[in-house]
C-alpha positions, 0 to 999 in steps of 0.5 A, a space after each residue: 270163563 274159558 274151559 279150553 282144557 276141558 276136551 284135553 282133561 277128558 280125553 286125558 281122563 278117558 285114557 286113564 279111567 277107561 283104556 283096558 277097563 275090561 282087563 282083568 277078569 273079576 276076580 275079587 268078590 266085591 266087585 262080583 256081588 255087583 257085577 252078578 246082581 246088576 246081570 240078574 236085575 237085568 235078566 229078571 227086568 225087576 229093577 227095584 230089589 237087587 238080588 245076588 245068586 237068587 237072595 235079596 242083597 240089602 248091603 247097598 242101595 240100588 243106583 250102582 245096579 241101575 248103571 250097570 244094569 244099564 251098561 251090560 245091556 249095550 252088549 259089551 263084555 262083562 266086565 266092562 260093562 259092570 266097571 264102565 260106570 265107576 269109570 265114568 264117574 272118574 271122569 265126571 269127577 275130574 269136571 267139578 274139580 276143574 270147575 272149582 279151581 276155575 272159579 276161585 283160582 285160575 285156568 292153570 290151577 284148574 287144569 292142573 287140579 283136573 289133572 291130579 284129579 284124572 291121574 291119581 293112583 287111588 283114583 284111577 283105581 277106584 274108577 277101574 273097579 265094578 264098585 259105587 266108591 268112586 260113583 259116590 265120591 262124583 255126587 259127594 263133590 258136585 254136590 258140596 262144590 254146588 252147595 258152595 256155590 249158592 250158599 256160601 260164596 259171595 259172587 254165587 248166582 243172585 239172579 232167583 231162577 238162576 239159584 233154583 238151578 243150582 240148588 237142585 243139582 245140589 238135591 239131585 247130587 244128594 240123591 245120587 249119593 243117597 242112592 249109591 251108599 246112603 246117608 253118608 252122601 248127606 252127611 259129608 257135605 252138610 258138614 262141609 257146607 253147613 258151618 260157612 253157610 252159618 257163618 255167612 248168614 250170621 255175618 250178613 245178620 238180617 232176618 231175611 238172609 236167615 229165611 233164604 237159608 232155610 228157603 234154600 235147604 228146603 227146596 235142596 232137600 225136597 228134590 233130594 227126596 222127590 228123586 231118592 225117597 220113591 225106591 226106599 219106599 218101594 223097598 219098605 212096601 214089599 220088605 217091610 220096615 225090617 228092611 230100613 232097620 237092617 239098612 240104616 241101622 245095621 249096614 250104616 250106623 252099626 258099620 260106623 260105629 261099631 266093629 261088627 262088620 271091620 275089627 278096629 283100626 288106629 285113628 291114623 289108618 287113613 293117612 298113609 292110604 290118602 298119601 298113597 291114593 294120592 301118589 304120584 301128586 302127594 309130595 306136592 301136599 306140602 303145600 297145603 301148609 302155608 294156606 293152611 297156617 294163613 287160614 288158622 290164623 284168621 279163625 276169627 275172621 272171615 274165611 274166604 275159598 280157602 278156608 272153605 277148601 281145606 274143611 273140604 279137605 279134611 272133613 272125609 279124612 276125619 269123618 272115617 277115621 272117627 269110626 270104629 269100623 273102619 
């Protein structure tokens, strides 16, 4: 497997995620809730609660004040020490993306997926923004192409050792996402991965398969929680159980369905911002029909990357646009 346009892809990646980053000032108050509580983590060195202006700040987990935390001690300028790591995530982003179009298309695909990746305009702007967004988009997608890879694809690695590998760049992916914005790094890829999973297994049809799924998510899971359970812990010890209430109930349930927190939106609130976040790509999403249209059509059979990729695809879209609060 050749991965000769990879230097290009993450200088191409670089330039576009990182070039400038410092400029402008931050002015918009998301981005300051981050900036300001990873430079007070940093100036108090207590790096399990963050704090936002002296008061504890619960709306988010902790791993996006960890990173830039970390950055802002390489004493580079504010602002891009607190965009540094979303700009980073754009680039690692773009790394699965090639990786998977490698394995199940070609080189050119891949370079060009790497590509669209690295040049989208919601991607760019995401990734020049001090916010854990795209850092949680990286874990999404290493994650679900990981999970993929060992439990649903055919050539994925047989070899035991080989397979606990990659089964826990899965769990370390989940954590990641679980500690950037919570469950919601959890959800999006078992629903993605979770129906091929099955429905392989059910193929194969042999008890034995069965135990390997559940050997598999249970090694996945338990590295998940090795890495991410210690803070949430920590964060229960000192601010008691209200703390998970307020954290998974409120600022995750709640959000999602309810519109304490956004007044509702129409369904199709989404469409026009993938459209636009994928500009100046997007009139290339006509081509998704025909893949689309052949996967359809064979519903009842077994479906092979495509089918896989266009789940991928749609499950983010339709996950958010089912919420209230969008």
């Amino acid at each position: 497997m050749s991965f000769s346009r990879l230097p290009v892809l993450v200088l191409l990646c670089g330039l576009t995620f990182v070039l400038g980053l410092g400029r402008p000032a931050i002015t918009d108050s998301d981005e300051a809730f981050y900036a300001e509580a990873a430079r007070e983590m940093r100036e108090r060195d207590d790096w399990v609660p963050p704090h936002y202006n002296g008061e504890f700040r619960f709306e988010k987990p902790i791993f996006y004040y960890w990173l830039a935390a970390g950055t802002s001690s390489l004493g580079l300028d504010a602002e891009l020490a607190a965009r540094l790591p979303s700009a980073l995530a754009g680039v690692v982003l773009a790394l699965p993306t090639f990786v998977a179009a490698r394995r199940w298309y070609d080189l050119p695909t891949a370079g060009l997926a790497g590509v669209i990746t690295g040049t989208s305009f919601g991607y760019v702007a995401a990734g020049r923004q001090a916010l854990p967004d795209l850092t949680l988009a990286c874990f999404i997608t290493v994650a679900t192409y990981a999970a993929l890879v060992v439990l649903v694809c055919p050539t994925g690695p047989a070899d035991a050792r080989q397979r606990r590998r990659w089964l826990t760049l899965v769990g370390a992916a989940l954590a990641g996402g679980f500690l950037t914005k919570g469950p919601v790094a959890l959800a999006l890829p078992a629903i993605v991965v979770g129906p091929p999973a099955l429905w392989r297994v059910w193929q194969i049809g042999a008890r034995s398969a069965w135990w390997q799924l559940v050997r598999d998510v249970g090694w996945l899971t338990g590295v998940m929680l090795a890495l991410s359970a210690p803070w949430f812990a920590a964060m229960t010890d000192v601010h008691g159980v209200a703390y998970l209430d307020r954290f998974f109930m409120a600022e995750n349930v709640e959000r999602f369905a309810t519109t304490r927190y956004n007044n509702p939106r129409p369904v199709w609130y989404y469409l026009p911002i993938v459209v636009a976040g994928l500009l100046p790509w997007s009139p290339l999403m006509v081509l998704w029909v025909r893949p689309a249209l052949r996967v359809l059509r064979r519903a009842r059979q077994v479906v092979a990357v495509e089918g896989w990729l266009l789940l991928w695809a749609a499950t983010p879209l339709l996950f958010y646009s089912v919420s209230i609060g969008k």
